[in-house]
N, CA, C and O atoms as CSV, one atom per row, in Angstrom:
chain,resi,resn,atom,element,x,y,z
A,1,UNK,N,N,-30.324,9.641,-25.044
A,1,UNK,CA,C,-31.466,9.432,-25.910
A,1,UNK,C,C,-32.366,8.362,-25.297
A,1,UNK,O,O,-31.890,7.253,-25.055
A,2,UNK,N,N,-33.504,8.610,-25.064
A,2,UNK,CA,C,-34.777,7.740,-24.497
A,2,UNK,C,C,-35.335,6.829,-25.891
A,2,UNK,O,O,-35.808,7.353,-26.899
A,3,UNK,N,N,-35.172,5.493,-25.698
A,3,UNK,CA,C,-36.236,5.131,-26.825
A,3,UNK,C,C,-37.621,4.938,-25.982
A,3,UNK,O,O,-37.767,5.103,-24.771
A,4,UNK,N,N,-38.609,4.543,-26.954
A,4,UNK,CA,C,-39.860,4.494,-27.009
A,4,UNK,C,C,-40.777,3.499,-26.653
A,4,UNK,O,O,-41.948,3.552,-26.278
A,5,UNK,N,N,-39.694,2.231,-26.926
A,5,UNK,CA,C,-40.603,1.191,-27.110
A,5,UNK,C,C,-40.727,0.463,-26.075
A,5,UNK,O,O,-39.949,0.317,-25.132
A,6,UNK,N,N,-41.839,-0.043,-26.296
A,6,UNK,CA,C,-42.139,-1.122,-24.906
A,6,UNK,C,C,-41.405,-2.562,-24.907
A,6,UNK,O,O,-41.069,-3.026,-25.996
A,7,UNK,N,N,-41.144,-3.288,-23.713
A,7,UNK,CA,C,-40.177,-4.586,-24.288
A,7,UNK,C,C,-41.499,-5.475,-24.215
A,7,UNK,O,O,-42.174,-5.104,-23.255
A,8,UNK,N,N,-42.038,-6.431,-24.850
A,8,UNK,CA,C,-42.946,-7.417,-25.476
A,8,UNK,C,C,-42.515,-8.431,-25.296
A,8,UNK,O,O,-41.881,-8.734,-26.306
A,9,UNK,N,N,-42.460,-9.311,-24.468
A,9,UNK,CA,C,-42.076,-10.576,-24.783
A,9,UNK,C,C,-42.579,-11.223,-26.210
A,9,UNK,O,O,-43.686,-11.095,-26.733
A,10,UNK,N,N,-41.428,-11.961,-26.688
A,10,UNK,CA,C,-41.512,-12.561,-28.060
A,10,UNK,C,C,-41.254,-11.673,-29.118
A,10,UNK,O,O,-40.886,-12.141,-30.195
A,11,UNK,N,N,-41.440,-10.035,-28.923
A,11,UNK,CA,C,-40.841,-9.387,-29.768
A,11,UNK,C,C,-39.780,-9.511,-30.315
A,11,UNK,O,O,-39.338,-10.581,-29.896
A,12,UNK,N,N,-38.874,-8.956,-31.201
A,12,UNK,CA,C,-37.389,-9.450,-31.608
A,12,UNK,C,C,-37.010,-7.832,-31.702
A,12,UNK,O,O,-37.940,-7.107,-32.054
A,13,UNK,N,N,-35.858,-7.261,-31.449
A,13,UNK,CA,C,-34.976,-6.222,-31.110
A,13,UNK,C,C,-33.907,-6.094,-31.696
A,13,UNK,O,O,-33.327,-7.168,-31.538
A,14,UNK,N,N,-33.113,-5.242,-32.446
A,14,UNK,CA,C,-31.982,-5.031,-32.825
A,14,UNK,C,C,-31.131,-3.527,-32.175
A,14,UNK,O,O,-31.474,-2.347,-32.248
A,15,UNK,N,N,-30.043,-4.101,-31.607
A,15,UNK,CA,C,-29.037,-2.992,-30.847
A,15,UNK,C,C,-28.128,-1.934,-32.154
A,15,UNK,O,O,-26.938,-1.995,-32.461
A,16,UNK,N,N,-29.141,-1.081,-32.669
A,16,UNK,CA,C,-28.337,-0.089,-33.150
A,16,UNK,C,C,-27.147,0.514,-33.318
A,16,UNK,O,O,-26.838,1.339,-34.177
A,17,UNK,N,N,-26.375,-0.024,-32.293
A,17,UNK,CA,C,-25.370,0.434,-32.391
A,17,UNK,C,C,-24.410,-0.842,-32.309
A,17,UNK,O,O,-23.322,-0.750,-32.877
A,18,UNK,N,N,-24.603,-1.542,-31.915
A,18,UNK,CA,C,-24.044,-3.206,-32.134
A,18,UNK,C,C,-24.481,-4.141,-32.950
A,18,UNK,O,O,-23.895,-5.205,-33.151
A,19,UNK,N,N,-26.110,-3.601,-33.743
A,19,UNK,CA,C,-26.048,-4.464,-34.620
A,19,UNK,C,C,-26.389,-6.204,-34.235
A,19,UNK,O,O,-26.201,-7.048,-35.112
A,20,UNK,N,N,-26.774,-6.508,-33.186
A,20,UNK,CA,C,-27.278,-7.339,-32.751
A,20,UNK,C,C,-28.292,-8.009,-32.405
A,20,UNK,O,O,-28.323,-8.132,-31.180
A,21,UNK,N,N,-29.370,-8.633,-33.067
A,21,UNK,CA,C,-30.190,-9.218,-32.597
A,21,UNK,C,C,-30.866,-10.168,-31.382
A,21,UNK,O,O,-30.461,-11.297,-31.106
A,22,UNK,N,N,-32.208,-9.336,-30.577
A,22,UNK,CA,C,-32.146,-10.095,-29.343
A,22,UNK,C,C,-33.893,-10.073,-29.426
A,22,UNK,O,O,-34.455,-9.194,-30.080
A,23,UNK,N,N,-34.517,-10.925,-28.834
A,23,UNK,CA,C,-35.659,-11.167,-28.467
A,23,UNK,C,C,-36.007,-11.203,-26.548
A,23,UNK,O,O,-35.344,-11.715,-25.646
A,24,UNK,N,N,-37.553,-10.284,-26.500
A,24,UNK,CA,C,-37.395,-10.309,-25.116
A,24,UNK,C,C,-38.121,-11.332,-24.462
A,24,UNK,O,O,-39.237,-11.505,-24.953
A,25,UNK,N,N,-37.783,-12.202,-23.323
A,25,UNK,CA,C,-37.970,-13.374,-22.864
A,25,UNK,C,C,-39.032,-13.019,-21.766
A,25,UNK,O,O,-40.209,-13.327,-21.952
A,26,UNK,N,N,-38.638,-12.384,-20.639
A,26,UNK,CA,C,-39.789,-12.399,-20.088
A,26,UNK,C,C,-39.733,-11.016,-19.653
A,26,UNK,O,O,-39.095,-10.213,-20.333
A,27,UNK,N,N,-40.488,-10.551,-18.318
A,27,UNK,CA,C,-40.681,-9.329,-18.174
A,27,UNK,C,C,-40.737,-9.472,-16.195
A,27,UNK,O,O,-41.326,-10.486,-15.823
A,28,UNK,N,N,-40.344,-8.821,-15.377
A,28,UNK,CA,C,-40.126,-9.314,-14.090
A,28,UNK,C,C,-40.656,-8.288,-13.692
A,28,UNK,O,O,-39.756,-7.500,-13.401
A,29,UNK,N,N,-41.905,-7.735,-13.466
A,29,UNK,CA,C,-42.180,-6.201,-13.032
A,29,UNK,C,C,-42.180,-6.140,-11.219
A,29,UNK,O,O,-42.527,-5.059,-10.744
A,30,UNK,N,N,-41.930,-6.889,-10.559
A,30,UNK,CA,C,-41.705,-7.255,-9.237
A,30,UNK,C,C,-40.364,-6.506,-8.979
A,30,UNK,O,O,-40.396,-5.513,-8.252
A,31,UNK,N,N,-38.865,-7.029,-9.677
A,31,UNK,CA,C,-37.629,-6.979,-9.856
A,31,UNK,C,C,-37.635,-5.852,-10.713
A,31,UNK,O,O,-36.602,-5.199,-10.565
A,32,UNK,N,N,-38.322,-5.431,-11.458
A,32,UNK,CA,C,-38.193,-4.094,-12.895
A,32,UNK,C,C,-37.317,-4.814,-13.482
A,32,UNK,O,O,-36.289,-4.139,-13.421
A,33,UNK,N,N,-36.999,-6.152,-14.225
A,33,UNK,CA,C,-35.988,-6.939,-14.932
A,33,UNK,C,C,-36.936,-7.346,-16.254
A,33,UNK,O,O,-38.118,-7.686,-16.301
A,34,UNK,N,N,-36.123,-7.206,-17.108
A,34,UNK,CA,C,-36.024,-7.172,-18.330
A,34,UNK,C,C,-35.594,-8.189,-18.865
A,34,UNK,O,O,-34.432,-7.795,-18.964
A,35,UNK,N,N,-35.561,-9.671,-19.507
A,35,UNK,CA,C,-34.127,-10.726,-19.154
A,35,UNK,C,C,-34.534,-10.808,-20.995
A,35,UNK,O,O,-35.712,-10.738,-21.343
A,36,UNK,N,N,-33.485,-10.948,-21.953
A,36,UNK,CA,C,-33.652,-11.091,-23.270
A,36,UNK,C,C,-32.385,-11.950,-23.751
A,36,UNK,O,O,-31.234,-11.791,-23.343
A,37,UNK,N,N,-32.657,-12.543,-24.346
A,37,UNK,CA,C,-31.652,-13.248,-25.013
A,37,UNK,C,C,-31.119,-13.064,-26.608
A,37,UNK,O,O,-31.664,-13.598,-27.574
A,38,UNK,N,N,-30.366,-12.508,-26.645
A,38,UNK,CA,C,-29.599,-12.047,-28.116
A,38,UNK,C,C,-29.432,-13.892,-28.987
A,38,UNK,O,O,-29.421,-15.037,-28.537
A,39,UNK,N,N,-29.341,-13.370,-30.197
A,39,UNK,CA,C,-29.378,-14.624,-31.526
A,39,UNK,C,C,-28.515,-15.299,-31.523
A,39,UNK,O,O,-28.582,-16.269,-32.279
A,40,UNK,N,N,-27.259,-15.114,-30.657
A,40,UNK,CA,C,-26.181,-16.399,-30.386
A,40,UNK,C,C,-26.617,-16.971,-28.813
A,40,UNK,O,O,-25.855,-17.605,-28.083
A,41,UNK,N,N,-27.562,-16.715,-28.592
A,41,UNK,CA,C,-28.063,-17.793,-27.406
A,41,UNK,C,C,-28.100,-17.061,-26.170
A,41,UNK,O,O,-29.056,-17.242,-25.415
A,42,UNK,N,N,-26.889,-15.996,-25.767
A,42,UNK,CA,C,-26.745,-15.375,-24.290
A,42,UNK,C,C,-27.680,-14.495,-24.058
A,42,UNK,O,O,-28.138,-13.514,-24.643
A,43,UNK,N,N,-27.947,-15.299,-22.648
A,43,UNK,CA,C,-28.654,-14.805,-21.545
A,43,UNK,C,C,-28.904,-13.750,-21.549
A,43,UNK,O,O,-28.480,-13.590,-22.693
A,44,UNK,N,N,-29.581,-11.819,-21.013
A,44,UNK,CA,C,-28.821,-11.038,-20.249
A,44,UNK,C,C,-30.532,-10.658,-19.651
A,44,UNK,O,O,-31.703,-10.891,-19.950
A,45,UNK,N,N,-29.713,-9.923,-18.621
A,45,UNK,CA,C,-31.180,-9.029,-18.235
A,45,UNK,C,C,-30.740,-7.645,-17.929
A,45,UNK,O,O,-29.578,-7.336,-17.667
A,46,UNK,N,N,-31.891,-6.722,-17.987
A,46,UNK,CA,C,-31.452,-5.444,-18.643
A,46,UNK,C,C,-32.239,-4.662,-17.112
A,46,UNK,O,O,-33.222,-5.393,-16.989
A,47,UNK,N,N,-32.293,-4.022,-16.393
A,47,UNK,CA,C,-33.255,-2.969,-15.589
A,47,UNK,C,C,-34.322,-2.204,-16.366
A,47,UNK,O,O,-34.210,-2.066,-17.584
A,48,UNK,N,N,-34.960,-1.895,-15.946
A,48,UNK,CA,C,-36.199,-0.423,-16.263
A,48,UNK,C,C,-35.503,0.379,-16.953
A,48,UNK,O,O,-35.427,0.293,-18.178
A,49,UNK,N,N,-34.768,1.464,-16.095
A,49,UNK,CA,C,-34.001,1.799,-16.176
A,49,UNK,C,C,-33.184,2.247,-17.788
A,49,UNK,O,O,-33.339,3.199,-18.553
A,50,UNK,N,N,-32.074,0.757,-17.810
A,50,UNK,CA,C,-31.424,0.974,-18.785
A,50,UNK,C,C,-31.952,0.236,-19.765
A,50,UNK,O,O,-31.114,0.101,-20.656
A,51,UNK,N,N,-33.446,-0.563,-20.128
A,51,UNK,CA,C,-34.213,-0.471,-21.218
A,51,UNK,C,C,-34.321,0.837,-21.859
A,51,UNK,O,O,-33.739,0.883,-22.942
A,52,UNK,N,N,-34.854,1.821,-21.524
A,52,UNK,CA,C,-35.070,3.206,-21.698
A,52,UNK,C,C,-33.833,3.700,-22.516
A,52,UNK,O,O,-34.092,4.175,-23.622
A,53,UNK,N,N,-32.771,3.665,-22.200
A,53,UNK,CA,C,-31.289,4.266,-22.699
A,53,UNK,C,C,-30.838,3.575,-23.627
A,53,UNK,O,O,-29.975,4.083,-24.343
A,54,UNK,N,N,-31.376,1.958,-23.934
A,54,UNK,CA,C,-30.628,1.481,-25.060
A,54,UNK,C,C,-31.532,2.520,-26.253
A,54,UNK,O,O,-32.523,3.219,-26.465
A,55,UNK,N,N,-30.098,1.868,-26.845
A,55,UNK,CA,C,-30.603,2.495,-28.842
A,55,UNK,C,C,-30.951,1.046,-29.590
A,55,UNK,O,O,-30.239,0.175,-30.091
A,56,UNK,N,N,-31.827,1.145,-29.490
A,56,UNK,CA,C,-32.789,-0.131,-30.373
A,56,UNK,C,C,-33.716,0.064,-31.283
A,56,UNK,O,O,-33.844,1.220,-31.687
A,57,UNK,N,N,-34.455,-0.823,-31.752
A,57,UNK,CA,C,-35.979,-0.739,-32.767
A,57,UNK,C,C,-36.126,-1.858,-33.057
A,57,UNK,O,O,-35.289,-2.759,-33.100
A,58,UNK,N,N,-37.716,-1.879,-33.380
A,58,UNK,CA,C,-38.098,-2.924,-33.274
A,58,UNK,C,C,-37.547,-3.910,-34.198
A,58,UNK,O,O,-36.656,-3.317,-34.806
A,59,UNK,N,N,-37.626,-5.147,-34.624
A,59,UNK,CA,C,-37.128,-5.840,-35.938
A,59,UNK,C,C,-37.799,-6.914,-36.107
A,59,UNK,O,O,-38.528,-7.351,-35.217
A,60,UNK,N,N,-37.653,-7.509,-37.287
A,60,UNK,CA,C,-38.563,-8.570,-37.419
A,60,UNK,C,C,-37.935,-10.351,-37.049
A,60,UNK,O,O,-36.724,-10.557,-37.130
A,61,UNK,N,N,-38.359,-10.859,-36.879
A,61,UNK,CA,C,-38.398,-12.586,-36.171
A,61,UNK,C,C,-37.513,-12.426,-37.399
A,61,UNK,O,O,-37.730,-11.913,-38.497
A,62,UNK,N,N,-36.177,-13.179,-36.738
A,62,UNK,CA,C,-34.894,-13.903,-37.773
A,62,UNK,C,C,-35.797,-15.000,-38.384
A,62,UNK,O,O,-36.855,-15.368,-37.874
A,63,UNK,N,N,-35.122,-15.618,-39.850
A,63,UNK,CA,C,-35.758,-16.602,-40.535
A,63,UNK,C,C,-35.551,-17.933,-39.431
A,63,UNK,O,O,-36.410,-18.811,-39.516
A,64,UNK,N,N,-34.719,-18.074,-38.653
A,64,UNK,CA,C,-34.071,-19.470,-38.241
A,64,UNK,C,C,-34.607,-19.010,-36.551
A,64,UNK,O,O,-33.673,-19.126,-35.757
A,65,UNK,N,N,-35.520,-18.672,-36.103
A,65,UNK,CA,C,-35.589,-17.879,-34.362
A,65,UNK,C,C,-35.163,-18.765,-33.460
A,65,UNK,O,O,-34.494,-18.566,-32.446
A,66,UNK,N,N,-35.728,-20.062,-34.032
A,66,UNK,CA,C,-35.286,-21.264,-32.719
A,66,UNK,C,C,-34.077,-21.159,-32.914
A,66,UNK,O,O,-33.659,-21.462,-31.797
A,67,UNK,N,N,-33.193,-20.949,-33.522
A,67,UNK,CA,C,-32.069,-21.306,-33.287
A,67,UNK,C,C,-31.081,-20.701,-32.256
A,67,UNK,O,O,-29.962,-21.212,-32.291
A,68,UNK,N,N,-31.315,-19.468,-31.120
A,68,UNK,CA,C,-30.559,-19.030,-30.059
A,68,UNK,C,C,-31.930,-19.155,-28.703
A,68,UNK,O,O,-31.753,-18.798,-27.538
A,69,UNK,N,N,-33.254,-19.751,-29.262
A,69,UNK,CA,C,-34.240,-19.726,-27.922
A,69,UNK,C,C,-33.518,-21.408,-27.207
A,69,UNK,O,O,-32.911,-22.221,-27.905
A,70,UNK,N,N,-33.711,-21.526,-26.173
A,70,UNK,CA,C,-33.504,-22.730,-25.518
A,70,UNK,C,C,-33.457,-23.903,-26.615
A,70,UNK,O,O,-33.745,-23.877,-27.812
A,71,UNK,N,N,-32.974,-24.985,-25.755
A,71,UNK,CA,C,-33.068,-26.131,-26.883
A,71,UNK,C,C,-34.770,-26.310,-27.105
A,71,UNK,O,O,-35.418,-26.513,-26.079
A,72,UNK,N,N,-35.289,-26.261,-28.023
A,72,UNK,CA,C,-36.771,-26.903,-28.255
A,72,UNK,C,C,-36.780,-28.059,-28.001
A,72,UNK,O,O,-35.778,-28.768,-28.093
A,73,UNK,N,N,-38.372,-28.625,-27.487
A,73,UNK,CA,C,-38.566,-29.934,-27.236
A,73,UNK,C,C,-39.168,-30.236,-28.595
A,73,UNK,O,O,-39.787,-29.379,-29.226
A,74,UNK,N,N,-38.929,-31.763,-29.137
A,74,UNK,CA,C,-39.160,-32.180,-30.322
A,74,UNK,C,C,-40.993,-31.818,-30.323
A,74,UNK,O,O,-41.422,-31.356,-31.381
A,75,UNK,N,N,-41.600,-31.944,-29.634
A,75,UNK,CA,C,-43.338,-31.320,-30.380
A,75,UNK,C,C,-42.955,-30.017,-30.442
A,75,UNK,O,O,-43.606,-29.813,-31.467
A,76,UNK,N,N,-42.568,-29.199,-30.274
A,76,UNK,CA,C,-42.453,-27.915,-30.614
A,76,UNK,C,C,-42.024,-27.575,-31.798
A,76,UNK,O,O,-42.340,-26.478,-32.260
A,77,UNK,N,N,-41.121,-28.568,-32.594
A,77,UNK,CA,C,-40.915,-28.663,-34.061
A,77,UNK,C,C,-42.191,-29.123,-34.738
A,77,UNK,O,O,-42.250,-28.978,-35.959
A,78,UNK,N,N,-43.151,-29.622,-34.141
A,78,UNK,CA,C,-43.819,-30.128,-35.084
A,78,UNK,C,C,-43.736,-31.699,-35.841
A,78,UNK,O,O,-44.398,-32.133,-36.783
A,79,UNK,N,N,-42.547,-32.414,-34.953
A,79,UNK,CA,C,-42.067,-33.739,-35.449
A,79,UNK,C,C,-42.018,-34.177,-34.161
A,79,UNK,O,O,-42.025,-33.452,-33.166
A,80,UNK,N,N,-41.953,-35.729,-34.187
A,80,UNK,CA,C,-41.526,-36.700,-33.409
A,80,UNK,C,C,-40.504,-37.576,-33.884
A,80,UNK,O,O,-40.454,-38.746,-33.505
A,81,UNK,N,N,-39.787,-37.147,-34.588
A,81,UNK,CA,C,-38.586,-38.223,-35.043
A,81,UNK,C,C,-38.570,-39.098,-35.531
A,81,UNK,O,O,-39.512,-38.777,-36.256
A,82,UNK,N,N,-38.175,-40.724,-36.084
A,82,UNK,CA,C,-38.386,-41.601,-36.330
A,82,UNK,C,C,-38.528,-42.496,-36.026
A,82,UNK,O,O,-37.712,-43.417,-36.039
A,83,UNK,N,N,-39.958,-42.509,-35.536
A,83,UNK,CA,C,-40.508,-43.818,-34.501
A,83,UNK,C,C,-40.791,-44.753,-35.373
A,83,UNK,O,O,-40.958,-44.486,-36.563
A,84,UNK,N,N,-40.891,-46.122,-34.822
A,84,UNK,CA,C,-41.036,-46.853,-35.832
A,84,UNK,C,C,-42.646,-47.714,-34.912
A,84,UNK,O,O,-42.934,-47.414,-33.754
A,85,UNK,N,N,-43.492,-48.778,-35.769
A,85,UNK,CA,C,-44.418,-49.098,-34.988
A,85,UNK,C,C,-43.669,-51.348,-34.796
A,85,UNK,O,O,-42.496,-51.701,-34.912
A,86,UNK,N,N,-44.450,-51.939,-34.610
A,86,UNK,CA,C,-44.143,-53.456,-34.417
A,86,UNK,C,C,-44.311,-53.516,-36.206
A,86,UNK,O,O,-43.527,-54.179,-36.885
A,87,UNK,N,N,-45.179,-52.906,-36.667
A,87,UNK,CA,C,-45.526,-53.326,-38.179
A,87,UNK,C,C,-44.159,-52.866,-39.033
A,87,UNK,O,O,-44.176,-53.003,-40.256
A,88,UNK,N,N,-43.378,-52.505,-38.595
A,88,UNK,CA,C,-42.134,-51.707,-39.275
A,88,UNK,C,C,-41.418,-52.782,-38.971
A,88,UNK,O,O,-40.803,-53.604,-39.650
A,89,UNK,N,N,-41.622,-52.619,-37.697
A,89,UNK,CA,C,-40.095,-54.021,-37.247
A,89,UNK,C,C,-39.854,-55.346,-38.388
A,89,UNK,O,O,-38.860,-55.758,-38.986
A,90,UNK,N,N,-41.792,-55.909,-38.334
A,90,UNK,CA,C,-41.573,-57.097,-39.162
A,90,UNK,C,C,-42.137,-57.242,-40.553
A,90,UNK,O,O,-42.661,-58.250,-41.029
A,91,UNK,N,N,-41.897,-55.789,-41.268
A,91,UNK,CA,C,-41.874,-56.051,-42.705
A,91,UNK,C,C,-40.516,-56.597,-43.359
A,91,UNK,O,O,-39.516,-56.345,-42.687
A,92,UNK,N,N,-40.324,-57.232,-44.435
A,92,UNK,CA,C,-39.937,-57.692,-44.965
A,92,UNK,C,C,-38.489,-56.392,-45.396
A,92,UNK,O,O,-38.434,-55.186,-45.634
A,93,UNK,N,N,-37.528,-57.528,-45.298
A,93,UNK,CA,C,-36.475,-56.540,-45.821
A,93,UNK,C,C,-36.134,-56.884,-47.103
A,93,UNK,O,O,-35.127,-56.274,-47.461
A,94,UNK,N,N,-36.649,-57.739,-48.062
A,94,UNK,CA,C,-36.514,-58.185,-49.465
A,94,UNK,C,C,-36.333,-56.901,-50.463
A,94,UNK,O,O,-35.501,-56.812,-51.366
A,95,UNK,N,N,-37.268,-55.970,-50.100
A,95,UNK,CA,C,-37.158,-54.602,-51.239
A,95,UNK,C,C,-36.382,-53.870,-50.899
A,95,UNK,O,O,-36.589,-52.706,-51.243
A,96,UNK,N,N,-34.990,-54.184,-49.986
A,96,UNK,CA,C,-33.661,-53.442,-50.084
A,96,UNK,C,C,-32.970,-53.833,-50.225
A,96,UNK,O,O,-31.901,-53.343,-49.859
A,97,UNK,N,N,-33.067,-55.470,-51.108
A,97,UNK,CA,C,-31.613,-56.331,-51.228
A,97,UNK,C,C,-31.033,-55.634,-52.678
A,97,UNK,O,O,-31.496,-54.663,-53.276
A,98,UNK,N,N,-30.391,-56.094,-52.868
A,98,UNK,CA,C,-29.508,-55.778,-53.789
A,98,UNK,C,C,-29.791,-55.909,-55.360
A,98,UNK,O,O,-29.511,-57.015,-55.822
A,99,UNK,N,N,-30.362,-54.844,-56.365
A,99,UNK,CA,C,-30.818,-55.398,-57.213
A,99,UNK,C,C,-29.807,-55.429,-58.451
A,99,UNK,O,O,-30.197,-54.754,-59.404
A,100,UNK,N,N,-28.679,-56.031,-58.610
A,100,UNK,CA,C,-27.652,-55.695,-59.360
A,100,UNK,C,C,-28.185,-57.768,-59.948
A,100,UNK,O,O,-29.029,-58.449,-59.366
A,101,UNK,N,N,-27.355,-58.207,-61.165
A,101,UNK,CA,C,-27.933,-59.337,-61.414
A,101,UNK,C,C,-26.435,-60.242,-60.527
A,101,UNK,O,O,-25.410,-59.867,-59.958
A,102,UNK,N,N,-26.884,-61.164,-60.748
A,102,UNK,CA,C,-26.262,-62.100,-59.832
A,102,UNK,C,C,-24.480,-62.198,-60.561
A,102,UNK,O,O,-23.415,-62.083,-59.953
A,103,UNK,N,N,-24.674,-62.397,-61.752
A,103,UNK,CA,C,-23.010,-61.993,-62.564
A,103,UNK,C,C,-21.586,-60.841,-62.162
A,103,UNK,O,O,-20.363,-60.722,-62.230
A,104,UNK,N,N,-22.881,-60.162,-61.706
A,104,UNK,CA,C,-22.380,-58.769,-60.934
A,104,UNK,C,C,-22.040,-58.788,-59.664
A,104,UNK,O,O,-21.148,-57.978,-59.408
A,105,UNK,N,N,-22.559,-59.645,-58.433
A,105,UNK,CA,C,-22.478,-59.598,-56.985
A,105,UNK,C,C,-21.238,-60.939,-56.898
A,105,UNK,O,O,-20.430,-60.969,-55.970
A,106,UNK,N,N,-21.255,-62.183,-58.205
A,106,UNK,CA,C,-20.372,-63.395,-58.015
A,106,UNK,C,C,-19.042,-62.364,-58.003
A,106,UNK,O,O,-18.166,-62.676,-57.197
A,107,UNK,N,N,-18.874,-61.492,-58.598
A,107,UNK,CA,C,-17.389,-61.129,-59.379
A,107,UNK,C,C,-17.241,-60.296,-57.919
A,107,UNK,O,O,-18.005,-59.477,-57.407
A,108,UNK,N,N,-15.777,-60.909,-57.396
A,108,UNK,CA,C,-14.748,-59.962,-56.645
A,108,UNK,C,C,-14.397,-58.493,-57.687
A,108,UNK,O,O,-14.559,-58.275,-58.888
A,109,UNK,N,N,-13.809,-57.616,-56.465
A,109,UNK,CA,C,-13.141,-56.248,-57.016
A,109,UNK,C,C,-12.431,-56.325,-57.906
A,109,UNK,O,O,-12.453,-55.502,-58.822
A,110,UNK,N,N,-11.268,-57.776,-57.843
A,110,UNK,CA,C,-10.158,-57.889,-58.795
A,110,UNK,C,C,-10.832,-58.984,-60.016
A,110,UNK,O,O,-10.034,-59.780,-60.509
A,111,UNK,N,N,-12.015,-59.015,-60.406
A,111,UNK,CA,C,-12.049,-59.664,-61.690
A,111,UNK,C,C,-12.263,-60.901,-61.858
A,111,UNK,O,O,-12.667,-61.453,-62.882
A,112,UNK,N,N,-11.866,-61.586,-60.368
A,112,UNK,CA,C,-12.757,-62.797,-60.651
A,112,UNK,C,C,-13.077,-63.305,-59.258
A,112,UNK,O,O,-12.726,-63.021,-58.113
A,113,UNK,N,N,-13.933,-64.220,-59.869
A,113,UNK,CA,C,-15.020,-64.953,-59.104
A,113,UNK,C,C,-14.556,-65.661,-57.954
A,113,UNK,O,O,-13.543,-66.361,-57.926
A,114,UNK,N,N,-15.644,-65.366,-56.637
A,114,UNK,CA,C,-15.028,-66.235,-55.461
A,114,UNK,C,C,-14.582,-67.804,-55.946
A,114,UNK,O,O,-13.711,-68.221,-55.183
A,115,UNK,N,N,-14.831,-68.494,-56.686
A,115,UNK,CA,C,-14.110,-69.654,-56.615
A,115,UNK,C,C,-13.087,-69.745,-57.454
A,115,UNK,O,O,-12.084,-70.349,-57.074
A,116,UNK,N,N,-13.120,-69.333,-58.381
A,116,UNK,CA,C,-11.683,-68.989,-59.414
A,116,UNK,C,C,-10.375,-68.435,-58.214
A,116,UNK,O,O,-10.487,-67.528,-57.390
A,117,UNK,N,N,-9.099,-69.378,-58.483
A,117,UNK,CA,C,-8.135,-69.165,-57.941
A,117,UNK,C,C,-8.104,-69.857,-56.558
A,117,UNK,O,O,-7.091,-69.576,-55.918
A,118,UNK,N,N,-9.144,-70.864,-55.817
A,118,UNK,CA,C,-8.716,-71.447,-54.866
A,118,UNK,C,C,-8.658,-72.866,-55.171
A,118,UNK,O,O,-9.393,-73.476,-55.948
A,119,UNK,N,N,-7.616,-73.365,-54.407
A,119,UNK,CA,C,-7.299,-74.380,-54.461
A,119,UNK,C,C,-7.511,-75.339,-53.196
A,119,UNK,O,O,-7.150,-76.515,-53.245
């Protein structure tokens, strides 16, 4: 059986008969190579050839796609992580102390107070 379709880079592909999801990466028309990478990450490359003979169709972009393309570089998410600037460094750490009242922070685990019981 001949399929039809053309391989597209960035398209996404499902193996009919395996049930597997793969997207095609690039296209080598020098080599006639095909190279696609299926949704758990592996590599493969396919010939002219035996593009033609798989049983496939087209499918749509998995919800999660980055997750078997190369590692992404952080702008490609759309984030840079948590940079901080000099103005971060030297704000004040007062509005994360502890706001419990002071009755509460004197008392040890066992009930009483650091100075109760030393001698």
């Amino acid at each position: 059986m001949r399929n039809e379709l053309d391989p597209i880079p960035g398209n996404w592909y499902t193996h009919l008969d395996k049930g597997q999801a793969f997207c095609v990466i690039d296209i080598d028309d020098n080599d006639g190579l095909i190279e696609i990478q299926h949704f758990d990450g592996d590599l493969e490359e396919v010939d002219v050839k035996e593009w033609a003979t798989m049983d496939i169709e087209l499918a749509p972009e998995p919800e999660n796609a980055s997750g078997p393309v190369d590692d992404p570089e952080l702008d490609d998410l759309g984030y840079t992580g948590a940079e901080m600037s000099g103005k971060d460094w030297n704000e004040s750490v007062d509005e994360y102390h502890d706001n419990r009242e002071s009755w509460e922070i004197d008392k040890e685990p066992g009930g009483a107070s650091p100075e109760e019981g030393v001698d």
